[in-house]
N, C-alpha and C positions, 0 to 999 in steps of 0.2 A: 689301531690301538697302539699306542706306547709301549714300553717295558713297565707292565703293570707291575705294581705289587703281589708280591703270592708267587710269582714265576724265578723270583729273585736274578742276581746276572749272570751271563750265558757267560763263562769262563773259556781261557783257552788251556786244553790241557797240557800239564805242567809236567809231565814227562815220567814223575816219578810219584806211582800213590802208596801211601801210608794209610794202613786200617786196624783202628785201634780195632782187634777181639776182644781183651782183658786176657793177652796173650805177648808174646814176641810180634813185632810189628812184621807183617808179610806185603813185599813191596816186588812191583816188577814195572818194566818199562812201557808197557804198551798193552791193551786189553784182550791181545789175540794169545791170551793165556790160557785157555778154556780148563785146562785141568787143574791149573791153581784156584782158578776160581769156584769150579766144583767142589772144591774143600773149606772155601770163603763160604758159596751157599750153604754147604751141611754146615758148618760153626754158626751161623746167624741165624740157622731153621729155613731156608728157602725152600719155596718149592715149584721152582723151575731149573729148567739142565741148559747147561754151559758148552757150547761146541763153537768151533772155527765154524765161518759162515762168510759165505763169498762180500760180506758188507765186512767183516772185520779180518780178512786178508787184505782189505785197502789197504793203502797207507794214509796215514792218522789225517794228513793234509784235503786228500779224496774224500774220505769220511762225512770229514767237519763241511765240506762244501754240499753234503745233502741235504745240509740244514741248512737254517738260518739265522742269524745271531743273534734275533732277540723277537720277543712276538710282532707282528705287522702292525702300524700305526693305525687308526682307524679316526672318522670324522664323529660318531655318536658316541654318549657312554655307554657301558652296559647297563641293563636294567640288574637288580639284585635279587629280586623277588619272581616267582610265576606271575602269567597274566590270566590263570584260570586256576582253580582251586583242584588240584591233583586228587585224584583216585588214591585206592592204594595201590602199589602195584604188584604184580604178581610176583613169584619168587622168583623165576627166571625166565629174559625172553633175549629173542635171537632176530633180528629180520632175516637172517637164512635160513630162517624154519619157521614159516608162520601158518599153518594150515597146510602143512606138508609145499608150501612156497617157499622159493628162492625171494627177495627182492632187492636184491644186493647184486651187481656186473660183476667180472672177473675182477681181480687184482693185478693191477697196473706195474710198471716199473718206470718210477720215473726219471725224469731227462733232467741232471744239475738238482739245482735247489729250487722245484717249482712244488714241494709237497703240499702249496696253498692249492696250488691249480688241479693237483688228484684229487685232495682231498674236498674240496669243494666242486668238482665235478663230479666224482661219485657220489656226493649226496645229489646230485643232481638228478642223475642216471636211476637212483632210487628212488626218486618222486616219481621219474617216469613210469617205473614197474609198478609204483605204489598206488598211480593216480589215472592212467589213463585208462579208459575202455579198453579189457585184456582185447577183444577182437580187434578193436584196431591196432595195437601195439602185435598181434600175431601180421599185419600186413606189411608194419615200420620194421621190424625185425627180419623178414625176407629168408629164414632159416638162422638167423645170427642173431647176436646181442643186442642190447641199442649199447655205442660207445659212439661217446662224445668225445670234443677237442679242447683238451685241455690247450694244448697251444695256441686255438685263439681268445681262454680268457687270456693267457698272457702273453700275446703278440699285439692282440687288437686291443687290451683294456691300456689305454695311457695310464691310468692309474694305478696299473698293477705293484704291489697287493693288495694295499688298504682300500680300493674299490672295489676288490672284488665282488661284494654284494649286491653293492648297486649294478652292478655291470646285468651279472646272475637277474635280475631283475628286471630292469631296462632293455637289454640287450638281448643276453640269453646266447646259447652255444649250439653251433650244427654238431656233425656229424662228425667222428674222425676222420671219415672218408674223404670231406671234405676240406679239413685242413692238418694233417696228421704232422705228429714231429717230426719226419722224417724231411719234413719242406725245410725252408732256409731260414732259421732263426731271427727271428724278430722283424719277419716280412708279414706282414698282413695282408700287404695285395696279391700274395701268393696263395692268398684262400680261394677256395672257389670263387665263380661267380654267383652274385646276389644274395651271399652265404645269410646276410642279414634277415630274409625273408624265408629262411628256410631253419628255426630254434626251438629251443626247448630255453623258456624261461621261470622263473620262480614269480608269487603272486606275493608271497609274504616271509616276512622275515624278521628274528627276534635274538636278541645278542645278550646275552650275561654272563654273570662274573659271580664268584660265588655260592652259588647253589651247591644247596645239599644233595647228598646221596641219593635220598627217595626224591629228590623235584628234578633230580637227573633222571634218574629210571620212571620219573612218569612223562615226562616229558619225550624222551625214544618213546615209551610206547602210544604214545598221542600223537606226537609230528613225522616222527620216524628219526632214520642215523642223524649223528648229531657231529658236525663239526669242531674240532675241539686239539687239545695241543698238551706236547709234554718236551718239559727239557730233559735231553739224553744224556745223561751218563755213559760212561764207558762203554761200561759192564752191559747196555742195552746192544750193542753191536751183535753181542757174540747169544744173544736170547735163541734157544733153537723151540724150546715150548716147556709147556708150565704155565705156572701165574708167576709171573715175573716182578718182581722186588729188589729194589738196587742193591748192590754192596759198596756202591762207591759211592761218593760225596762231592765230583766237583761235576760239572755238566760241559757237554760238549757244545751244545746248542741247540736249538728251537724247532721242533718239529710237528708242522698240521699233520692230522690224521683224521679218521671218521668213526666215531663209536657206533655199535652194531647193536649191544646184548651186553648182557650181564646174568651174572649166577651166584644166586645170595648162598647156594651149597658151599659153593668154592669163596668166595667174598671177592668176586672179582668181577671187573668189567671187561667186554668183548670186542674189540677193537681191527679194521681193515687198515694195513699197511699199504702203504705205494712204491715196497722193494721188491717188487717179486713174488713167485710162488714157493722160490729157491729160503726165502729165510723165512724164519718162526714157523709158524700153524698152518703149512700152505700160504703165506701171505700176512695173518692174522698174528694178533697175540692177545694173550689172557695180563691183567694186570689187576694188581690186588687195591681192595678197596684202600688199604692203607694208604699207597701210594697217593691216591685222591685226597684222603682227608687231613693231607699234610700241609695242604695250600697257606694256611692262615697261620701257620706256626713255624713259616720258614724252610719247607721239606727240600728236598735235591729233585725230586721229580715233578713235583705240584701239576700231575695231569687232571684234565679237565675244568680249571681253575675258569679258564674262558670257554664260552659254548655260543655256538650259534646252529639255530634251529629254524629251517627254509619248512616250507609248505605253502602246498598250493601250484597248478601246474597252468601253463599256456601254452601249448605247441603250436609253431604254426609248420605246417608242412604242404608243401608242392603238389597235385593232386589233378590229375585229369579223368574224366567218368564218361567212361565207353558203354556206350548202350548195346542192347541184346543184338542188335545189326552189325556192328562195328563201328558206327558213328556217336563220333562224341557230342558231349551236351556244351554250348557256347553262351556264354555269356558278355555282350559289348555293351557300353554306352549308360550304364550306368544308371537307365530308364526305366521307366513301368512301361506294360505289352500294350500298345494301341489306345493307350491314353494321353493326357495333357503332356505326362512327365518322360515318356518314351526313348526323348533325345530324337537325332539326327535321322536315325531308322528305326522306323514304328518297330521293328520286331530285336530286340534285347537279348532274347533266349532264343534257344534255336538249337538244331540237330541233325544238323545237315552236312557238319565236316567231317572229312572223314583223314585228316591228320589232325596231330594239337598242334599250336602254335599257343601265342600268347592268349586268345582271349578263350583257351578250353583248358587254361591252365589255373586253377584254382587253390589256395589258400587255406588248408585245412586249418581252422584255429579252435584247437581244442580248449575249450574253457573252464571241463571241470570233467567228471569221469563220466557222467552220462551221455555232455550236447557237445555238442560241435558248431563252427558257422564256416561255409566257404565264403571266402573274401574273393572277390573280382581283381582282375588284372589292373583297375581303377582305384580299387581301394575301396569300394563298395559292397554290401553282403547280400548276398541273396535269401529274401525275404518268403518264405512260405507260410500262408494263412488260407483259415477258412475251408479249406478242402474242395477247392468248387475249380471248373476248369477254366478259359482262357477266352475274352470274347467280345468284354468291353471296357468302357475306361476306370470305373469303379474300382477299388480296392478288392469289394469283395465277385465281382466277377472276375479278376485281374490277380489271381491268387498270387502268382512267381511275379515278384519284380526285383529290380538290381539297387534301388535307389538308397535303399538306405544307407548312413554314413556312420553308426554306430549299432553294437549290437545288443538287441533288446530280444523280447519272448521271442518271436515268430519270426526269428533268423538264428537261433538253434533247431538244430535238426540233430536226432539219434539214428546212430549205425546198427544197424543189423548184418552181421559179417558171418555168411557160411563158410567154414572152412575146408566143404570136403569142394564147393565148385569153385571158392577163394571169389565169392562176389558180392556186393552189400547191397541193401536198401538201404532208403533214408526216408525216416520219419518225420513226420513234421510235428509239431506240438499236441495238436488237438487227435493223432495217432493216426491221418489217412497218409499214404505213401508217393512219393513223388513219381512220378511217370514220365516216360520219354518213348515214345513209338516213331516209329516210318520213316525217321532219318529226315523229315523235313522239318522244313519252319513254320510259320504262321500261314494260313491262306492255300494249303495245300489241300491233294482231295483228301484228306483225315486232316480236318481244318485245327483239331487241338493235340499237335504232337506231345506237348507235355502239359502235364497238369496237377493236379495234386487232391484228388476223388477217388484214389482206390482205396478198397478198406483191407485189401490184404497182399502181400506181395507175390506176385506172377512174373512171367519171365522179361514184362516189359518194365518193372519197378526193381528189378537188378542189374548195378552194372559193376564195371569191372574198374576198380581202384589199382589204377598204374601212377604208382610213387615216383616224381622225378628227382632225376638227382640234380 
């Protein structure tokens, strides 16, 4: 996106501000004045407090570089209107309080001028909380967060910033663990390996300009946090909490953020920062609807003027499934069991090894909060149908095959995730459970090691979900 309209120009500041009261003009050098300006807020009716804050001990140089100079160029317009006819919405919602739920990560501190890359990372991170199966998200989480790398949208996205959506889309982000900032700036091949096969991607995505106040707050509460931006004024450095409202008039520069909530009691929107837990609300800060509604008439802050709204999730993650024996379930070749389509070795599936290597390493690809599909080391999905076990070349006697190349009904499969023995089933469409016994293959003396005929899960239809990194 351009330097829209409504954002007006990102100035540099000018050393010395003048503010008309209908007073003696009160001027100082630099905005780390906290206590002139607590006198600025009480004369104008504010209602937020003014304190030094580790962002406004910088120096004014440091500052200006957490920003960016003007909003990110982009290849689409925005749209001006909703794409569905809003509710009303309630008078106040929070995504860190939605049914006694978090679904909001920590607050970040970020690295330079990357607050496109928090802030559109943490809505990311919030789809995830938002959308996946909590059971399987208690596996991905391992006792911790899910936090994603912002450094590889912008290490690995050539287009950074104005791709970032696409990227978010297309591409999608591992782990921190994975590629943290702490690597070597603007090295990509310093990410893990295979990082690409291991994401959290967005399935949809919707961009505008303009919207009103209630198509903003139905819109959070329908998609969830909402990416979005305000140019800073001084006087935002030094914000410790309140509902913050400018006192000054030129701007420093352009800063993404992530709206959370809002509280029509206070007239304010609820908003996650990417400085720390050290500045405003723990992280956050409260900002008055004012602020917003100043877009089209010129305002010094014109927040939320642009909005982009993600929804929709795809994870794919790394995944091996160890049966009740200790041997895992294998899948090669890309084949149906003992029929035409089989490939090289009549037997595809199998449960006989007992370390993983590439072909027991499977592809969790979450495609919505219910199903799931594992992808093969080929790039094929394993297919479950019919509930029947394993025996000839038929479809429907040949329940498990690997052949398919795209995913349709009967290569989604639901998790069943106990959390006190940390071990899942997997259901198959039509609701019998996938089965894995004996640790053999095909032709062995329990001739159908796996299958897909049980109607409930026992100790041979759970295994044990080991997350690779």
């Amino acid at each position: 996106m351009s330097n829209k309209p409504g954002y007006g120009a990102c100035t540099r500041f000018s050393g010395v501000l003048f503010l008309a009261l209908g007073m003696a003009a009160a001027a100082w050098a630099d905005p780390a004045e906290p206590e002139q300006m607590r006198g600025v807020i009480k004369q104008q009716g504010g209602k937020w407090v003014a304190e030094e804050t580790w962002i406004s001990r910088l120096a004014p140089e440091t500052r200006r570089n957490l920003l960016l100079a003007a909003p990110r160029a982009r290849t689409l317009p925005p749209g001006t209107r909703l794409s569905f006819t809003p509710p009303t919405p309630p008078a106040a919602f929070d995504w860190r309080n939605v049914s006694n739920s978090s679904y909001l990560t920590s607050v970040k501190n970020q690295v330079g001028s990357t607050c496109v890359a928090y802030a559109n990372t943490a809505s990311l991170e919030s789809c995830v909380l938002r959308e996946m199966e909590p059971r399987l998200l208690r596996v991905l989480q391992q006792g911790g967060e899910i936090d994603l790398s912002e450094h590889a949208l912008v290490s690995c996205n050539s287009g950074y910033p104005g791709s970032v959506d696409k990227f978010l889309m297309n591409t999608g982000l591992p782990t921190e663990a994975c590629y943290p900032f702490s690597a070597s700036a603007g090295q990509c091949a310093t990410a893990c390996s295979g990082w690409q096969g291991k994401t959290y991607r967005f399935v949809n995505h919707d961009y505008y300009k303009h919207l009103k106040i209630d198509e903003v707050k139905a819109l959070l509460v329908q998609f969830g946090p909402l990416v979005t931006g305000i140019n800073v004024p001084a006087d935002f450095f030094t914000y410790k909490g309140g509902v913050y409202s400018t006192t000054l008039k030129t701007n420093q520069g352009f800063h993404e953020v992530l709206l959370v909530g809002y509280d029509d009691s206070n007239k304010c929107f609820i908003v996650k920062n990417s400085w720390g837990t050290n500045w405003g609300e723990n992280g956050y800060f409260r900002i008055a609807y004012s602020e917003f509604e100043s877009g089209d008439r010129g305002g010094t802050v014109d927040f939320g003027t642009l909005i982009d709204a993600y929804y929709g999730l795809v994870a794919s993650i790394p995944v091996a499934l160890k049966t009740a024996d200790g041997h895992y379930l294998t899948v090669v070749n890309g084949g149906g069991l003992g029929g035409p389509g089989a490939g090289p070795n009549a037997v595809a599936l199998h449960s006989d090894a007992t370390r993983e290597g590439a072909w027991e390493t499977f592809q969790m690809e979450w495609s919505d909060p219910a199903h799931f599909a594992l992808k093969t080391a080929n790039g094929n999905y394993v297919t479950a149908i019919n509930g029947g076990g394993m025996g000839g070349p038929s479809s429907a006697a040949s329940p498990i095959h690997t052949d398919a190349v795209k995913l349709g009904a009967w290569e989604k499969l639901f998790l069943e995730y106990n959390t006190v023995t940390h071990r899942a089933a997997l259901r198959t469409p039509n609701g019998q459970y996938l089965t894995a016994v004996n640790g053999g293959g095909f032709g062995g003396p329990n001739n159908v090691p796996i299958h897909t005929d049980a109607k409930r899960a026992g100790p041979w239809e759970m295994f044990t979900l080991e997350v690779l990194k």
